[in-house]
C-alpha angles and dihedrals in degrees: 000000000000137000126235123202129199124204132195118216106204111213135173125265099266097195090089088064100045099043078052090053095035087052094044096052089042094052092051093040097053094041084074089045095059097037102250089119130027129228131001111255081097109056089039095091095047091045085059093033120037099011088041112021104038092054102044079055093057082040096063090048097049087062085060097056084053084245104159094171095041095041092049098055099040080047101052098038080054098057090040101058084040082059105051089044092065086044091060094049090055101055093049091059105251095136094042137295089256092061084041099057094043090064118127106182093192071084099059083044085058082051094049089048096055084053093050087058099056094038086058089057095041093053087054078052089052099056088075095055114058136307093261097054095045082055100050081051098049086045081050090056093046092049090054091045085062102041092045088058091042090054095053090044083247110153080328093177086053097040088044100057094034081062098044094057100044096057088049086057093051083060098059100043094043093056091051094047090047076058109047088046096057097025092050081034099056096031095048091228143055115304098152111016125223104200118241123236 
């Protein structure tokens, strides 16, 4: 008979690096939201590397910490910010005018809104995490909620801004949570606490 061995690859806690990635991209995004910044080219590289790739590659190692709930939603977020990159690409005519001007963006709302409905389970699975991150989940619906409007011309000053300052607030509890996970990491102990729920 033969023997079957089973081995266990350590690997660190990712979620330091994609909560980084999720609050850089959100910080530059909402900046041309609220009118601090103008366009978007320049948003476009930290939305695919630092919105997109940081977190697939917390993503991958999620998996490894056999992490369901963690993996999906860096995952997902990566894919998402890989996604609008290439939006925005598109309607800057990168890829051509003709493929500009065909643009309907009710299309990018039905988008929004497939994202909306995952968001809304992944906050329920986030009930079960800490209280930051429940909140950076809760600020992700509300940000949705604003661009799906938006993107039906539905209330579109208020959606725009309720999305606007969502993102803006991403940004802010993602960098504290990017915190808490490497500083309570590297010091064995509570540094920046998260809040248990």
């Amino acid at each position: 008979m033969q023997e079957i061995k089973e081995v266990k690859v350590l690997v660190a806690d990712p979620s330091a690096l994609g909560l980084f990635g999720l609050a850089v991209i959100t910080l530059v995004a909402s900046s041309q939201k609220l009118g601090l910044t103008s366009g978007v080219s320049l948003v476009i590289p930290w939305a695919i590397f630092l919105g997109a790739s940081a977190q697939l590659i917390a993503c991958l190692n999620d998996f490894k910490h056999n992490n369901t709930f963690g993996a999906t939603a860096f995952g997902a977020y990566a894919l998402f910010w890989y996604s609008l990159g290439f939006v925005w690409l598109i309607q800057n005519g990168v890829f051509g005018e003709k493929l500009a001007a065909s643009a309907d963006s009710k299309q990018l709302g039905f988008a929004f809104l497939a994202y909306l409905i995952f968001t809304l389970f992944m906050t329920i699975g986030a009930m079960k995490t800490h209280k930051v991150l429940l909140i950076i989940f809760v600020l992700i619906d509300f940000l949705f909620i604003g661009l799906v409007l938006s993107s039906f011309g539905v209330m579109h000053d208020f959606a725009h801004d309720l999305a606007a300052y969502s993102e803006l607030g991403i940004a802010i509890f993602s960098f504290y949570g990017s915190g808490a996970a490497v500083l309570n990491a590297h010091f064995g102990r509570v540094v920046l606490p998260v809040g248990k729920l």
